[in-house]
C-alpha positions, 0 to 999 in steps of 0.5 A: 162810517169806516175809517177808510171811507170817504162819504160826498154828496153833490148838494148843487151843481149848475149856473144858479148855484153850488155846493159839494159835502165831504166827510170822513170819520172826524171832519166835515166840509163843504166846497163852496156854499153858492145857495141860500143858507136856506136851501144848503139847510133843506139839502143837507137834511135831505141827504141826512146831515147837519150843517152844526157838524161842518167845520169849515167851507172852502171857496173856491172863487166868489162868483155868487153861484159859488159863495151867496150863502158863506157869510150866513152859514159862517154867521149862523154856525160859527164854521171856519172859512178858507179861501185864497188872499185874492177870493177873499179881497173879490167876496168881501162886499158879497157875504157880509161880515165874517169874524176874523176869527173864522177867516182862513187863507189857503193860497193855490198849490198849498194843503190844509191839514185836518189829520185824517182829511187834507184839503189840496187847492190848486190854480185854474183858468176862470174869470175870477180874481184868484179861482182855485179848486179842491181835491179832498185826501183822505187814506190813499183816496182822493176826491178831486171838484172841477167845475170852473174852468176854460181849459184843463193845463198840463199843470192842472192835469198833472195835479189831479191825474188818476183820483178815485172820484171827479166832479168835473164841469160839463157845461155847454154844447158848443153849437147850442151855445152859439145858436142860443138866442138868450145870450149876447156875443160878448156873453158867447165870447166869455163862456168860449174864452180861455177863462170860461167854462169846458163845452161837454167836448173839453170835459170829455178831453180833458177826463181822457187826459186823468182818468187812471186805474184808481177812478171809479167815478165821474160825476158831470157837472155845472151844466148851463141851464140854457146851452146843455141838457143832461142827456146831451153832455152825458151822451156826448162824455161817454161817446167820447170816453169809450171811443178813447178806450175807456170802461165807462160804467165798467171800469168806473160809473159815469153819473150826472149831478144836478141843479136841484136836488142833492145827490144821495151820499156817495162813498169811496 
């Protein structure tokens, strides 16, 4: 790969599990390991990577479609893990033991620095014991991962304004989502709240409010497997967007990540 670029593939993005690689000429990482180490194992091969070259996993909050597989690839690969003081207090029970040597804090607002990738966290509105999410820099060139949020703060909106690509949450469609019968009221409640997860709407809002002229793509993601389908949130984000201005599949590609495959290596 060239110097100047960095390579991504979405390995899982939905309810039952996440999981995003980064890479730049020297580093490698994952955000968040929320599959087995199994299958994080098949979809690495899949996009034609090694997980024996990834050097750290960063959590972002320790719900398990976030964090089920970072005590097994931490044990079995020695890697680094980073995450905030609060993640890793909620995740101790949840990913077994992991030497102390590999534990790593990165609190929100803060930059771990690789040298020629740096690792930005920042503060989100979920219902976790400290959430956080990513945006990845590298040579003028950002990668920005938001997929856990109840809505998009000027703070947060400020922070990630105009990167080069988003993974952003595009969860629900708000009236399948009340109308649904699989899902109770309280459930309907925490998913609408203020600390749960952007309906296709608000991740339309929310891309209106930091998508500039360096973006050149949108991924959706986190769908809910029960309250959304991919035709619906990405219909829905693209009307949005275009109604707004926008030059969705011009000015930037507007694409979709899954559940259950990979997506093919990306570069920026």
């Amino acid at each position: 790969m060239n110097a100047d670029e960095i390579h991504y593939s979405i390995l899982a993005s939905g309810s039952q599990g996440n999981s995003t690689y980064i890479e730049t000429a020297h580093h490698r990482i994952l955000i968040d390991a929320g599959l087995s180490g199994k299958r994080i194992e098949e979809r690495m091969e899949k996009i034609g990577r090694s997980l024996k070259d990834v050097d750290a996993i960063f959590v972002t909050h320790e719900h398990s479609d976030h964090c089920h597989g970072v005590g097994v690839l931490a044990r079995r690969y020695g890697m680094a893990v980073y995450a905030n003081k609060g993640t890793w207090q909620a995740m101790a029970n949840k990913i077994g033991k992991v030497d102390l040597s590999q534990k790593n804090l990165i609190e929100p607002g803060k930059v771990k620095d690789f040298g020629d990738l740096q690792v930005e966290s920042f503060a989100v509105s979920h219902d976790a014991a400290e959430p956080q999410f990513y945006q990845v820099h590298h040579d003028n060139k950002t990668f920005c991962i938001l997929t856990d949020t109840g809505y998009v703060s000027d703070r947060v909106a400020g922070t990630i304004r105009d990167a080069d690509a988003y993974l952003m949450e595009c969860n629900h469609d708000t009236e399948m989502l009340m109308n649904g019968t699989k899902y109770s009221w309280p459930l309907k409640q925490r998913i609408l709240s203020d600390e749960g997860h952007l309906s296709n709407e608000e991740s339309a809002d929310a891309l209106m409010s930091v998508i500039g002229p360096r973006t050149k793509e949108v991924l959706l993601g986190h769908r809910s497997h029960e309250n959304n389908t991919r035709a619906l949130a990405h219909l829905t984000v693209a009307s949005m967007l275009e109604e707004d201005d926008l030059g969705v599949d011009h000015d930037f590609r507007l694409d979709d990540a899954n559940q259950d495959q990979p997506t093919p290596l990306l570069n920026l």
